[in-house]
DRENDO-1510 file (C-alpha; in Angstrom, 1 decimal, always signed):
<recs>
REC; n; res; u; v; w
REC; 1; UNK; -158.5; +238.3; -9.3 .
REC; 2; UNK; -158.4; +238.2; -5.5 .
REC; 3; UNK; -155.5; +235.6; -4.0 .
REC; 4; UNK; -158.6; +233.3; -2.9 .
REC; 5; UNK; -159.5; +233.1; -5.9 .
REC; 6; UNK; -156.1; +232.7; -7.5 .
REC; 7; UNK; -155.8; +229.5; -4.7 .
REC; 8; UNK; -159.5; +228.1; -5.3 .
REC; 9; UNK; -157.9; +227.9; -9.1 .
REC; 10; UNK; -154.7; +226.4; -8.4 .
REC; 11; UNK; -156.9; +223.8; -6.1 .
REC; 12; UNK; -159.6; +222.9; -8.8 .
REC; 13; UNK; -156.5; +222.1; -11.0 .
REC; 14; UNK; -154.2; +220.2; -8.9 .
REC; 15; UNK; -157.9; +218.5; -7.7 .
REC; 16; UNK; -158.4; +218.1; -11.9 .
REC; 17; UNK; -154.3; +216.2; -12.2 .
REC; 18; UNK; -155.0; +213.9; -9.2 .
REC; 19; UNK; -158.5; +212.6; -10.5 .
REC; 20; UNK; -156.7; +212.1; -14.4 .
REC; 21; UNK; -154.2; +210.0; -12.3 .
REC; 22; UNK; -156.3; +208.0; -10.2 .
REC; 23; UNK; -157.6; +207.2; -13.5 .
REC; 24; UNK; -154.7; +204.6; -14.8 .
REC; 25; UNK; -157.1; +201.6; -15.0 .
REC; 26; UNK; -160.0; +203.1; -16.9 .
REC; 27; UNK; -157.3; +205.0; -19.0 .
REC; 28; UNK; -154.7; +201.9; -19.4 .
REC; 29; UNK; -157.9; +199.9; -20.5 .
REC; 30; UNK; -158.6; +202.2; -23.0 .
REC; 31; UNK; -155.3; +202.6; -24.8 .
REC; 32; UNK; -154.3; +199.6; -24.5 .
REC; 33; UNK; -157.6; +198.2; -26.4 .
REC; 34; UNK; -156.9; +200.5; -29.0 .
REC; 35; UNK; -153.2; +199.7; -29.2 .
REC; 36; UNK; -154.2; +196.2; -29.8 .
REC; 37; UNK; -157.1; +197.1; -32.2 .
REC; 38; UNK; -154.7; +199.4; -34.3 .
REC; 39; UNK; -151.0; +198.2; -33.7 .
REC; 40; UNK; -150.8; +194.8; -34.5 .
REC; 41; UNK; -147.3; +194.4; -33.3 .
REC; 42; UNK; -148.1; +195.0; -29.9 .
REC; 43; UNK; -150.5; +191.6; -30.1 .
REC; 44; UNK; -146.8; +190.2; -28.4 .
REC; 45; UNK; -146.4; +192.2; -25.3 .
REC; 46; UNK; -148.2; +190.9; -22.2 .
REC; 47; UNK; -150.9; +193.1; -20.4 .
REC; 48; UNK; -148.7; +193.9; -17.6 .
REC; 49; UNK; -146.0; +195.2; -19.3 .
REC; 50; UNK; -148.3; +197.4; -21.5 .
REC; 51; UNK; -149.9; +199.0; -18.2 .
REC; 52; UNK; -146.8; +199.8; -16.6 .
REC; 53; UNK; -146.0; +201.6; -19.8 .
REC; 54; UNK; -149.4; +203.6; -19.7 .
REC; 55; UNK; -148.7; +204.1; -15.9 .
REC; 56; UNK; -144.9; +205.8; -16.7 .
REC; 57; UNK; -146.7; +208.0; -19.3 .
REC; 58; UNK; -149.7; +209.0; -17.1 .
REC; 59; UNK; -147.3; +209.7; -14.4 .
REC; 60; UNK; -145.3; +212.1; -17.4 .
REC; 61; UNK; -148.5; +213.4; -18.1 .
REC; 62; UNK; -149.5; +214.4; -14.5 .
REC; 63; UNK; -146.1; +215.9; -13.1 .
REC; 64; UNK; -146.1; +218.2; -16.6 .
REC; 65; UNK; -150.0; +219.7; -16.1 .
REC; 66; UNK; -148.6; +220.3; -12.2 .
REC; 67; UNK; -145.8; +222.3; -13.1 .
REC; 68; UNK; -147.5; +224.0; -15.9 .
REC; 69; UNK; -144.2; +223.7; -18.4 .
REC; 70; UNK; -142.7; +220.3; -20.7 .
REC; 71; UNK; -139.8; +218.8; -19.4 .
REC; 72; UNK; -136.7; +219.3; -21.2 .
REC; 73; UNK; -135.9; +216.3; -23.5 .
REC; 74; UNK; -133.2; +215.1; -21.2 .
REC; 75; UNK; -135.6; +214.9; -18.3 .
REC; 76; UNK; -138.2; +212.2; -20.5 .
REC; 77; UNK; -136.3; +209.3; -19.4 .
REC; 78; UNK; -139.7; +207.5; -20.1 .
REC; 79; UNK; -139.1; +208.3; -23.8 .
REC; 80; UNK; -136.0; +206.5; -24.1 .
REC; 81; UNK; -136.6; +203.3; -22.2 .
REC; 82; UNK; -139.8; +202.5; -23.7 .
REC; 83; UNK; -138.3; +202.9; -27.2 .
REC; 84; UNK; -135.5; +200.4; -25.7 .
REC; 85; UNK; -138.0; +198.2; -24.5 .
REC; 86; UNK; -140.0; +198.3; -27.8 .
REC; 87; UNK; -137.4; +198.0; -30.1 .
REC; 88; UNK; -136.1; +195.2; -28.0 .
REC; 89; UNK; -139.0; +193.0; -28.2 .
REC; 90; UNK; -138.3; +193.6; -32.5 .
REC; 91; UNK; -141.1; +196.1; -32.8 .
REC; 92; UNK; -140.7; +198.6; -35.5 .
REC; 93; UNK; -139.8; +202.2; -34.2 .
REC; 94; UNK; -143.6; +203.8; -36.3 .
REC; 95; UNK; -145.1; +201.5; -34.1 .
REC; 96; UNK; -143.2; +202.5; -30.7 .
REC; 97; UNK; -143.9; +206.1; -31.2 .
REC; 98; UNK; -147.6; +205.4; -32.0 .
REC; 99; UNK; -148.4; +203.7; -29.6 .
REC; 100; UNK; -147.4; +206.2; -27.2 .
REC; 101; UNK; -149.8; +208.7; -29.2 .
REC; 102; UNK; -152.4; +206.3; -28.7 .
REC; 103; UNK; -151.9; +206.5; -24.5 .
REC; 104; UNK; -151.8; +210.5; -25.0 .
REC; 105; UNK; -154.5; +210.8; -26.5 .
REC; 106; UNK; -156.6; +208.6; -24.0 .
REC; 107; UNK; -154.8; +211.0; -21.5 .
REC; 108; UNK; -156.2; +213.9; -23.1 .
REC; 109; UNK; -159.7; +212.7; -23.4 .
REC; 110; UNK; -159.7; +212.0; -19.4 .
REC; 111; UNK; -158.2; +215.5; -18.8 .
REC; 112; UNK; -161.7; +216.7; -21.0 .
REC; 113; UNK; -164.0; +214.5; -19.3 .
REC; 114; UNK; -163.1; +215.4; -15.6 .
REC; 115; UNK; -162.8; +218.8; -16.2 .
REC; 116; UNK; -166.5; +218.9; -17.6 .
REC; 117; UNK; -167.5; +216.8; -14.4 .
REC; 118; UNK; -165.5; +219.2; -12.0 .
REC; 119; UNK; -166.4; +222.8; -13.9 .
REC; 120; UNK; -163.1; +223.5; -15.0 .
REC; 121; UNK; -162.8; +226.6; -17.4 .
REC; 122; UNK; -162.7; +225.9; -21.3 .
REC; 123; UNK; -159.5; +227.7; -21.1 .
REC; 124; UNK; -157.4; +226.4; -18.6 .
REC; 125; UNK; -159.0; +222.9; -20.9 .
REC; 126; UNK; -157.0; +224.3; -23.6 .
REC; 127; UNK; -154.0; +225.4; -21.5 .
REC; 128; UNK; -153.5; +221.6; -20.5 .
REC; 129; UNK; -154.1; +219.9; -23.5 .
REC; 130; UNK; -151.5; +221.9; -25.6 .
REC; 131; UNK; -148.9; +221.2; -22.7 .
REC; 132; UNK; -149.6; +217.6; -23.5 .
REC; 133; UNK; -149.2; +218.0; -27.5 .
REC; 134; UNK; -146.1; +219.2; -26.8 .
REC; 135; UNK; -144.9; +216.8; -24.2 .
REC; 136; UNK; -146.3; +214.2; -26.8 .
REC; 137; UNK; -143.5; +215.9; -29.8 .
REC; 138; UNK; -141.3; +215.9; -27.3 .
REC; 139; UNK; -141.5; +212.6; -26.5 .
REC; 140; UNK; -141.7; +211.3; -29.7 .
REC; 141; UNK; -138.4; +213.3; -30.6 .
REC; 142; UNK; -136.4; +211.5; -27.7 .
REC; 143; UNK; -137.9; +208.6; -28.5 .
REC; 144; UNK; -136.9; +209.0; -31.9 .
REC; 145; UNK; -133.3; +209.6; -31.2 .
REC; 146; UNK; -133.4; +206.6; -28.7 .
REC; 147; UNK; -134.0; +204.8; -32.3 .
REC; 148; UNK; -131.1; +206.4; -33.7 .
REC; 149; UNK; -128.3; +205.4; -31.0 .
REC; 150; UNK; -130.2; +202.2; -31.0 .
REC; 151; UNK; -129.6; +201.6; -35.1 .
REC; 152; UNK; -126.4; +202.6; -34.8 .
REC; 153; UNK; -125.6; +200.4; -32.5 .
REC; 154; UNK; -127.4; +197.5; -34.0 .
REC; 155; UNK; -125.6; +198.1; -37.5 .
REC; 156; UNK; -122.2; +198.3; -35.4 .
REC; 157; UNK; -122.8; +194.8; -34.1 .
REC; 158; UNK; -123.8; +193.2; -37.2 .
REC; 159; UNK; -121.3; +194.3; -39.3 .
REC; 160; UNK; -119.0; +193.0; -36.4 .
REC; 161; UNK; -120.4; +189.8; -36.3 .
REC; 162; UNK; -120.3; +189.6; -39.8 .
REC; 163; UNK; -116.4; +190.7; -40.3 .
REC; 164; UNK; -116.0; +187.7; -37.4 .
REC; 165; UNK; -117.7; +185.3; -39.1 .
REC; 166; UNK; -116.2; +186.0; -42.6 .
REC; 167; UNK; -112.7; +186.4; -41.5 .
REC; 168; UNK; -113.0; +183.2; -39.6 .
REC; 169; UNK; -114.3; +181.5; -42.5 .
REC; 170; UNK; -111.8; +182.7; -44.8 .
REC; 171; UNK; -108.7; +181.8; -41.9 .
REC; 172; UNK; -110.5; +178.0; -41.2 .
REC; 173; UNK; -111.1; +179.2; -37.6 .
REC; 174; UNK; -115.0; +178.2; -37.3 .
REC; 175; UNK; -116.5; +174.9; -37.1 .
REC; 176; UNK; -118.6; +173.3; -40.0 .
REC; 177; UNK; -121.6; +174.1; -37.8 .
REC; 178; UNK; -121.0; +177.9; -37.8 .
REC; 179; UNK; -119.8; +178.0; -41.9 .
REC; 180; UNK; -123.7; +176.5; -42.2 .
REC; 181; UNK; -125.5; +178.8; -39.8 .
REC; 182; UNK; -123.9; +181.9; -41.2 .
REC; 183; UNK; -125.1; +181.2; -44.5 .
REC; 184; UNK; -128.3; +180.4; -43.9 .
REC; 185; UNK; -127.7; +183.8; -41.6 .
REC; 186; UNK; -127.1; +185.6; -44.9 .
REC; 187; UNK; -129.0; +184.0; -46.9 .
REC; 188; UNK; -126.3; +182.5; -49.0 .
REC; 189; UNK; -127.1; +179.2; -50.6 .
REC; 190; UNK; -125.1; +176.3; -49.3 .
REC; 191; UNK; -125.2; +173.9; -52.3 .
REC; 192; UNK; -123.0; +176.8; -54.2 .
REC; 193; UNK; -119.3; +176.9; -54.3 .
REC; 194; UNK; -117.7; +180.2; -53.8 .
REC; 195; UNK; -114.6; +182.4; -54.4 .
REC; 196; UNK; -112.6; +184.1; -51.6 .
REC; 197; UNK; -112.0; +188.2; -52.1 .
REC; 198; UNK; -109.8; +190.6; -50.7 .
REC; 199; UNK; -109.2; +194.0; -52.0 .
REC; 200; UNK; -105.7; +196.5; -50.8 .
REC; 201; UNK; -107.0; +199.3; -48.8 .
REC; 202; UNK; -109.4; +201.7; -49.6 .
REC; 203; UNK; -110.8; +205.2; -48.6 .
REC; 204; UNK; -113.9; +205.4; -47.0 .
REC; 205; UNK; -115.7; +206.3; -50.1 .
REC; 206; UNK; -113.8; +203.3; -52.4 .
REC; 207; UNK; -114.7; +201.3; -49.7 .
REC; 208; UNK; -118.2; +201.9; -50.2 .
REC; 209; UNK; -118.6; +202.2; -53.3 .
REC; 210; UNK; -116.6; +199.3; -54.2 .
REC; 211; UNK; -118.9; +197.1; -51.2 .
REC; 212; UNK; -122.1; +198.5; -53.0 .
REC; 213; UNK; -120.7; +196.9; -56.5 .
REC; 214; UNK; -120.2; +194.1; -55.1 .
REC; 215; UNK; -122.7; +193.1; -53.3 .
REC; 216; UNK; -125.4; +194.7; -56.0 .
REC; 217; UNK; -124.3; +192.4; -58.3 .
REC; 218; UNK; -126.4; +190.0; -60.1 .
REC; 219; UNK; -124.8; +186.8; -58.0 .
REC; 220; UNK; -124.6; +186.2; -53.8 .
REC; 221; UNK; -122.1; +187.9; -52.6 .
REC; 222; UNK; -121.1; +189.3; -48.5 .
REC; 223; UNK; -118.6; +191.6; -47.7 .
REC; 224; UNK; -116.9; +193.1; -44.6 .
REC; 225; UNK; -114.6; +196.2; -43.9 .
REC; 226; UNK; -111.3; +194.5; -42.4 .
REC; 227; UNK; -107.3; +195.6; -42.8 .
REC; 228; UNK; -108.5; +198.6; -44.3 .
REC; 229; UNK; -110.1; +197.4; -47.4 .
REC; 230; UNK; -112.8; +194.1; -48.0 .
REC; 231; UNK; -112.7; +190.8; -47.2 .
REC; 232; UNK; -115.6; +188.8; -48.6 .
REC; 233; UNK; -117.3; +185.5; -50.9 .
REC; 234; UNK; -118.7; +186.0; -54.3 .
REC; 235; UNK; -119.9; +183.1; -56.1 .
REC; 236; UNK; -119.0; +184.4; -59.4 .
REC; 237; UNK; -116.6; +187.1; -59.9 .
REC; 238; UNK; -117.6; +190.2; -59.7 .
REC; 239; UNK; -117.6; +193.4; -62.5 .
REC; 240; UNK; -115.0; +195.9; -62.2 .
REC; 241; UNK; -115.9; +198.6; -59.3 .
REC; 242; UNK; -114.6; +201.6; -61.0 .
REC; 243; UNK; -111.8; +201.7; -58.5 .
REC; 244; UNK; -109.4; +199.8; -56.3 .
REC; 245; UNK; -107.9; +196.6; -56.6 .
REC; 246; UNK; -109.6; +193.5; -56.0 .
REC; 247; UNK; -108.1; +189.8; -55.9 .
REC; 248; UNK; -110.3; +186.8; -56.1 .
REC; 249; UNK; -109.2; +183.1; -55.4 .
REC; 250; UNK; -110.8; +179.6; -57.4 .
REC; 251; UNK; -114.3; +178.5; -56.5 .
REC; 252; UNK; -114.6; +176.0; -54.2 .
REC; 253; UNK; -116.7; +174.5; -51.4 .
REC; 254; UNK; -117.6; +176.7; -48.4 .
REC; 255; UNK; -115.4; +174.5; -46.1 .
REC; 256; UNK; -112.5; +175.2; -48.5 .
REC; 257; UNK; -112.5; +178.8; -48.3 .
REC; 258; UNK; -109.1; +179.1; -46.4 .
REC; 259; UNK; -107.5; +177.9; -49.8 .
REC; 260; UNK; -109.5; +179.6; -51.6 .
REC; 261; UNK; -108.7; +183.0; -49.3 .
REC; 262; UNK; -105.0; +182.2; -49.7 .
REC; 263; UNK; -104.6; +181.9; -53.7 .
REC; 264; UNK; -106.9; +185.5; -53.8 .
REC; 265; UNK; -103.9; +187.3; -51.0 .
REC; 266; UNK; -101.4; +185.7; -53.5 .
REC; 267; UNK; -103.2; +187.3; -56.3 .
REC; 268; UNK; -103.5; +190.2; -54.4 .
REC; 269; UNK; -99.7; +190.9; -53.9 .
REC; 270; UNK; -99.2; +189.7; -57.4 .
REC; 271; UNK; -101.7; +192.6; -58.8 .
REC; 272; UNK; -100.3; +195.0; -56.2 .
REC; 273; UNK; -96.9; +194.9; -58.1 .
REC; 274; UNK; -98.1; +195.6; -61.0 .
REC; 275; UNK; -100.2; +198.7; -59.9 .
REC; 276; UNK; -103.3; +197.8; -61.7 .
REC; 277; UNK; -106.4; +198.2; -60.3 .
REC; 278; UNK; -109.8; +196.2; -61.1 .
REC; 279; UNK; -110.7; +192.9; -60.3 .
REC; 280; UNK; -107.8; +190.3; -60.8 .
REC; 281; UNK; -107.8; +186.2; -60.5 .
REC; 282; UNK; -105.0; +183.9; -60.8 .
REC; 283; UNK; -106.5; +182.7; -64.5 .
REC; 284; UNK; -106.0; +186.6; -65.0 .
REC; 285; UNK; -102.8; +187.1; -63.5 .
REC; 286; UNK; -100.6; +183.8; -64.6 .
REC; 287; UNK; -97.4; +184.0; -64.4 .
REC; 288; UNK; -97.3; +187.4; -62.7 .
REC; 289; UNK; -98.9; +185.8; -59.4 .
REC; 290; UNK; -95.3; +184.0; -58.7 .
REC; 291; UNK; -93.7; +187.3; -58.4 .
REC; 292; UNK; -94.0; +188.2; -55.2 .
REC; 293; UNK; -93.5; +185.0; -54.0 .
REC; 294; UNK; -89.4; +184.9; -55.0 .
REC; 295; UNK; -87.3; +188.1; -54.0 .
REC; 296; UNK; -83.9; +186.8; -55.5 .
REC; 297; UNK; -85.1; +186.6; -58.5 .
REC; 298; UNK; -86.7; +189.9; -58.2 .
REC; 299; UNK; -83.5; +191.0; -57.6 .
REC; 300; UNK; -81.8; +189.3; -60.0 .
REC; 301; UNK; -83.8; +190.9; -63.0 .
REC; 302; UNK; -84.0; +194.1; -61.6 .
REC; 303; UNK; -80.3; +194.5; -62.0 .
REC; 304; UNK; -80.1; +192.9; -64.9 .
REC; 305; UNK; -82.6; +194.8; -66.7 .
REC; 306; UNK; -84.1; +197.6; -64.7 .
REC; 307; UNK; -80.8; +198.9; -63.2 .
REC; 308; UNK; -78.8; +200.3; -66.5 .
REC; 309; UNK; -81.8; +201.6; -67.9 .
REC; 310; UNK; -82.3; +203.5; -64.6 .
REC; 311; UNK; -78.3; +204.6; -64.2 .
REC; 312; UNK; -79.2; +206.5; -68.0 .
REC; 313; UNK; -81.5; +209.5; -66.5 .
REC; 314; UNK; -84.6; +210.5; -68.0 .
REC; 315; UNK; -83.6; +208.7; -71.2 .
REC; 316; UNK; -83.5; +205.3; -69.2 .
REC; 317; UNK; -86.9; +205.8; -68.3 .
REC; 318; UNK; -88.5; +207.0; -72.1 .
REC; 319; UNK; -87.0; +203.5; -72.9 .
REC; 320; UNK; -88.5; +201.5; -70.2 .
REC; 321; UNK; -91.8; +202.6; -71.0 .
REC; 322; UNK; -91.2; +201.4; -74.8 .
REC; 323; UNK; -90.4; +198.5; -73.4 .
REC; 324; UNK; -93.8; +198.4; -71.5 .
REC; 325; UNK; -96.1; +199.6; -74.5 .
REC; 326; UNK; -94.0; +197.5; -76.8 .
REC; 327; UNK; -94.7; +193.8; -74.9 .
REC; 328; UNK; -98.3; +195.4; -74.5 .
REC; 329; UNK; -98.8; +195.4; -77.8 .
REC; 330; UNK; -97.6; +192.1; -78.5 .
REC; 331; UNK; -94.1; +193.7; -80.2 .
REC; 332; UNK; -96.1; +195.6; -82.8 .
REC; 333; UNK; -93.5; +198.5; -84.2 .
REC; 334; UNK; -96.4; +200.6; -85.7 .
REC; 335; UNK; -98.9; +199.6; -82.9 .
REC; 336; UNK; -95.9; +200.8; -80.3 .
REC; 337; UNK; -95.1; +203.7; -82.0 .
REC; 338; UNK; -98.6; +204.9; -82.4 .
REC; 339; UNK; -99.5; +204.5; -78.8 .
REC; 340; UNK; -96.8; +206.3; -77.8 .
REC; 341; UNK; -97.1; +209.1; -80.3 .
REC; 342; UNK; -93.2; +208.9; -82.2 .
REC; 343; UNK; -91.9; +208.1; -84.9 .
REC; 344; UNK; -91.2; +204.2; -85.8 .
REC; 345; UNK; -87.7; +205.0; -86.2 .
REC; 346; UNK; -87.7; +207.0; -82.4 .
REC; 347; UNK; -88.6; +203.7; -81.3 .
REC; 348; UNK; -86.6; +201.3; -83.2 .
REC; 349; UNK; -83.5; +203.7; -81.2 .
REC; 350; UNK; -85.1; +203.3; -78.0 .
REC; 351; UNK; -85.2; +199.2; -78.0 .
REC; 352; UNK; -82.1; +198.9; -79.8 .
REC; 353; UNK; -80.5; +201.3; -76.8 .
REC; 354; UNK; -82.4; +198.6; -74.5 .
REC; 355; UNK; -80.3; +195.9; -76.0 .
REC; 356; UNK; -76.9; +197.9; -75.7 .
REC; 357; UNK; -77.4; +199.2; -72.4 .
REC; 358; UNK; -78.1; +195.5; -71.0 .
REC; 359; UNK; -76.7; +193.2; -73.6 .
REC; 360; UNK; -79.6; +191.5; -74.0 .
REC; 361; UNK; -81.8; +190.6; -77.0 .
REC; 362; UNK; -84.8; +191.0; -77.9 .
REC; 363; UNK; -85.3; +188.0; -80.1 .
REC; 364; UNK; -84.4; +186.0; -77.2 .
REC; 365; UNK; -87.7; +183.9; -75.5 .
REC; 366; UNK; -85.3; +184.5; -72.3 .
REC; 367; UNK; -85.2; +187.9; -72.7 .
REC; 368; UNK; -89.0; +188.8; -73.1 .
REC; 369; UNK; -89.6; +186.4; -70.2 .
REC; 370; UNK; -87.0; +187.9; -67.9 .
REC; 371; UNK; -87.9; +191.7; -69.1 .
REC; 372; UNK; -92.0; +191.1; -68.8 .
REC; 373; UNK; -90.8; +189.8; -65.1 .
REC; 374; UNK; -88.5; +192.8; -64.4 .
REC; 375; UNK; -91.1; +195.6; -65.7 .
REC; 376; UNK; -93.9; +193.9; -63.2 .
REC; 377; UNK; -91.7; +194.7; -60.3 .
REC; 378; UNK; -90.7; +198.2; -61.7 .
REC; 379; UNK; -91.5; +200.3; -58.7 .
REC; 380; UNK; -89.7; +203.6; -60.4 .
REC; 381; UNK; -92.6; +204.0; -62.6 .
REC; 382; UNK; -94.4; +207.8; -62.5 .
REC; 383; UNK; -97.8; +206.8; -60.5 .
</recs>
């Protein structure tokens, strides 16, 4: 091929690009009726802002045929802020990316139709059309990953507004007005009463699963990641998770929540002592929730009961944890003696060494009170 020919080539296609893009109306008419025809979403966008879309993409279109090569990905800035713009005006991301088929496609029909006015060869035909199939993958493929920074974003802001909300629902921090709007937000009902939660921390993976349980469950429940574990409502209490420790405070009114929030912490610290995971309540708990709440007498009973069994060794321990199966089992011998696989009479020694070491009874109501106290605070115990 002689270099005039070579230029009379280069000339019929660069003639061939300018004619496809002096072609936006006729080619913005056609997509767009077809967009509207096939996308229904789209029925929401005005005209104008549908055109200048086809115009970005024709103008895409063009500079890729002139230069004979796609753009790399980074270089489709088009890609990305129509997504945006999409996505934006709630339109679902299938919908974003087929639209922009639809506008390459009437591209490529265009490029066809010119290039049988204008004599082009069926080759250089083909040439073009497969560099617009491939800028059409890789736009969808930025496009699609405008979609995924976009998601993650969204989900980032939601679950932010929702820890806000809760948390100030469960502190007394937000107005009537809000407590309302974020349950109709949630779809929560408002006639219900509800309980406050709050769970110690949790790995990421507790924390998920236990959130899934949660809010799976047969009754409405919300949750939000906050202090390292949940904070949340349930309107009944919820099963077990299979892991962690969850308190939950009395049912009350939505506007109540703060009390509700503070009886479930209490709970919390009182369940926390004990080492016990599952899903605790102050009906649960009893007794065991004023605990935490009174450190000289914590102390008190830890010297009085704890203390000399410690000062014996390993001994001291064997015989606190009679003392634990042994009130467990509602001060069965056999029942006590079997869980702990010895002898009756192994364990008839081990309390009666209880009573020598502290001097205290265990026939006395005092005693068991005091001891089922001291054992909740045991923090010696093998985790």
């Amino acid at each position: 091929m002689t270099v005039g020919s070579r230029s009379d080539h280069d000339s019929l296609i660069a003639a061939l690009v300018d004619g496809v893009e002096r072609s936006v109306d006729s080619i913005a008419e056609r997509s767009i009726a077809q967009v509207l025809d096939e996308i229904p979403s789209y029925a929401g966008l005005e005209r104008e802002e549908l055109f200048l879309s086809v115009q970005r993409n024709l103008g895409l279109a063009c500079e890729t045929m002139r230069r004979g090569e796609v753009p790399r990905p980074e270089e489709i800035w088009q890609a990305e802020r129509t997504t945006l713009e999409r996505l934006h005006a709630g339109m679902p991301v299938v919908d974003v990316l087929s639209g922009f088929r639809v506008a390459m496609a009437a591209i490529q029909d265009r490029v066809v139709e010119l290039a049988d006015e204008m004599g082009v060869p069926d080759h250089d035909v083909v040439v073009l059309t497969r560099l617009l199939w491939r800028l059409g993958d890789i736009f969808s493929a930025r496009g699609a990953a405008a979609y995924r920074g976009y998601d993650v974003r969204l989900a980032v802001a939601d679950e932010r507004r929702r820890r806000e909300w809760l948390t100030g629902l469960l502190t007394g921090a937000i107005p009537p007005t809000q407590v309302a709007q974020g349950l109709a937000s949630y779809d929560l009902p408002r006639d219900a009463t509800y309980r406050a939660l709050v769970t110690a921390p949790l790995d990421d993976t507790h924390l998920e699963r236990v959130q899934t349980t949660i809010e799976s469950g047969q009754s409405p429940a919300i949750t939000a990641a906050h202090g390292g574990g949940l904070v949340g409502i349930v309107v009944d209490v919820p099963d077990d998770p299979g892991g962690g420790l969850v308190a939950v405070g009395p049912a009350v009114p939505p506007d109540r929540l703060a009390d509700s929030f503070g009886t479930a912490q209490t709970v919390l610290a009182a369940a926390r002592r004990g080492r016990t995971e599952g899903v605790h309540t102050l009906e649960g708990l009893g007794w065991r929730v004023g605990v935490p709440l009174d450190g000289e007498v914590d102390d008190l009973l830890r010297a009085r009961y704890l203390q000399p069994l410690l000062d014996a060794g390993a001994f001291g321990h064997e015989v606190i944890r009679a003392l634990e199966v042994y009130l467990d089992r509602e001060r069965s011998i056999p029942a006590t003696a079997a869980a702990l696989h010895v002898h009756v009479n192994t364990l008839r020694y081990r309390l009666a060494r209880f009573e020598e070491l502290t001097g205290r009874s265990l026939t006395s109501t005092d005693t068991l009170v005091e001891l089922a106290w001291a054992l909740h605070i045991y923090e010696d115990r093998p985790s």
